[in-house]
C-alpha positions as CSV (number, residue, x, y, z in Angstrom):
1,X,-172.7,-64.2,70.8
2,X,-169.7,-65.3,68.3
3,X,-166.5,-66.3,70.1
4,X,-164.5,-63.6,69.2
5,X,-166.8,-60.8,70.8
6,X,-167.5,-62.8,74.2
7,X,-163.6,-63.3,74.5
8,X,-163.0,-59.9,76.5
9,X,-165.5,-60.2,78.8
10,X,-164.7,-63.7,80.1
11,X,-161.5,-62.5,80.6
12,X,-162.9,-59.6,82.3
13,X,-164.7,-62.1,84.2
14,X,-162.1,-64.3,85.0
15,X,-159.8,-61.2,86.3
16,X,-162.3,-59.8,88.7
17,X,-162.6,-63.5,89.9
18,X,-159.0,-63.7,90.1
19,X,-158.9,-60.0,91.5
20,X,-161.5,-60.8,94.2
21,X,-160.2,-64.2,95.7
22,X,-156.8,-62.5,96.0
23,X,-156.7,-62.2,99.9
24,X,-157.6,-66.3,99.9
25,X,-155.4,-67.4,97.3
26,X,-152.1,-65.4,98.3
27,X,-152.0,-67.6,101.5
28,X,-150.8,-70.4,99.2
29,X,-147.3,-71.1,98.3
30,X,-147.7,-72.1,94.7
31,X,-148.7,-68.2,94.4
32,X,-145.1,-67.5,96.5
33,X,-143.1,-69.7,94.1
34,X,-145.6,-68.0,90.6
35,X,-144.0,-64.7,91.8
36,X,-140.2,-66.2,91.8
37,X,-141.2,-66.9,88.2
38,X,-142.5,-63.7,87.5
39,X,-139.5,-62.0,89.2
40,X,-137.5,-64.2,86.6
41,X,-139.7,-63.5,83.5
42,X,-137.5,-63.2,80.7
43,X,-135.1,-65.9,82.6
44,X,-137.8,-68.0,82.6
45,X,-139.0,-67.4,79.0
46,X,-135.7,-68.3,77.7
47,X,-136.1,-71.5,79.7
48,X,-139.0,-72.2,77.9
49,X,-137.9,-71.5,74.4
50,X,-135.0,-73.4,74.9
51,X,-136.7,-76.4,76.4
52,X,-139.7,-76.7,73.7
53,X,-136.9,-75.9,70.7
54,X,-134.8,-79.0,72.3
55,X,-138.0,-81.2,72.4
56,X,-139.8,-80.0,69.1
57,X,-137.4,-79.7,66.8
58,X,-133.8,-81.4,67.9
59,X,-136.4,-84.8,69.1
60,X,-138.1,-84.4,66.0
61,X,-141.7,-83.9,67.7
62,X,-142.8,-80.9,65.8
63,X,-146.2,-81.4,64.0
64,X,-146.2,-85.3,66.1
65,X,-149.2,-84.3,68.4
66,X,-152.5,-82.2,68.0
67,X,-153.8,-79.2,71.0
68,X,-154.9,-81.5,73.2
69,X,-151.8,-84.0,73.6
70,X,-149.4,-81.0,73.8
71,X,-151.2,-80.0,77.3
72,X,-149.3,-82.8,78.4
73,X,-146.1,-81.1,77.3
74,X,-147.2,-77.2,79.0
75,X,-147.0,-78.8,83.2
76,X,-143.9,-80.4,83.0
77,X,-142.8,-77.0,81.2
78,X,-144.1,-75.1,83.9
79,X,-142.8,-77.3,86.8
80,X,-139.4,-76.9,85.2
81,X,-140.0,-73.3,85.2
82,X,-141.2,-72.9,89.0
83,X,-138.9,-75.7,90.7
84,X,-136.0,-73.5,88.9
85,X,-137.1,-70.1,89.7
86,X,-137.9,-71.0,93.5
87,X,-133.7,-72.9,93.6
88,X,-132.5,-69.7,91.8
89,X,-133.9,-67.3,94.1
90,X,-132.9,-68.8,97.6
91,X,-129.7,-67.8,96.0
92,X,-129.6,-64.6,94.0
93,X,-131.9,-61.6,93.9
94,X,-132.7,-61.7,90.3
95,X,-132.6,-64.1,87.4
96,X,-129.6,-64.9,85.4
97,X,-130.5,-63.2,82.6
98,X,-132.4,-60.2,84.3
99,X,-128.8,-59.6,86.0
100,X,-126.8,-59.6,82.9
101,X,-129.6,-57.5,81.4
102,X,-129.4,-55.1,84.3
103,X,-125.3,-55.2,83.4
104,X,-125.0,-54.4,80.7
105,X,-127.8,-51.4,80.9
106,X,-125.4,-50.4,83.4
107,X,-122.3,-50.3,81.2
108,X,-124.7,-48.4,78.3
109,X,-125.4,-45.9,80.6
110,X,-121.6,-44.5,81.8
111,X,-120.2,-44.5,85.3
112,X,-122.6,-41.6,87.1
113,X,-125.5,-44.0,86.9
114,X,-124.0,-47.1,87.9
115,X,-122.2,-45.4,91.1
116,X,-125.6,-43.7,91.8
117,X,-128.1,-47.2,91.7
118,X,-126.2,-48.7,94.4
């Protein structure tokens, strides 16, 4: 079967393995500090952008390494990504940028919602 047709149903496989070990693998606390990144999401993808656009283009790396030597780019990304989200939210209840997001919706949406979502 050509790639492009077997794609959806290995990752239909690879949900419903995800989806079944789900009572073993939420005991672990690297799935605790995934959800602190997913609780900052666009916080977090900033952090990214702004990370790989500081390496890639400011360093001068862009077009310097092929697929596989940029894997070892994507952990140290990700560790960034965690070990900040995990810091942030011992802190705060939401990211930095999911709170001035939440702000200024807020503001957009007059004084008789923002009195009420309190």
């Amino acid at each position: 079967m050509p790639r492009e047709l077997s794609a959806p149903f290995q990752a239909i496989g690879y949900a419903s393995l995800f989806y079944g070990f789900w009572p073993q693998l939420s005991r672990f606390k690297l799935v605790l500090a995934i959800a602190c990144v997913g609780r900052m999401a666009l916080t977090n993808y900033l952090l990214q952008t702004l990370i790989c656009t500081t390496l890639f283009y400011h360093l001068s790396l862009f077009m310097q390494f092929d697929r596989l030597e940029l894997l070892a780019f994507v952990i140290p990304v990700w560790l960034a990504n965690i070990f900040f989200s995990v810091i942030w939210l011992r802190y705060f209840r939401q990211g930095p940028v999911e709170w001035l997001w939440r702000q200024l919706t807020l503001r957009a949406a007059g004084p008789t919602i923002s009195k009420t979502s309190r």
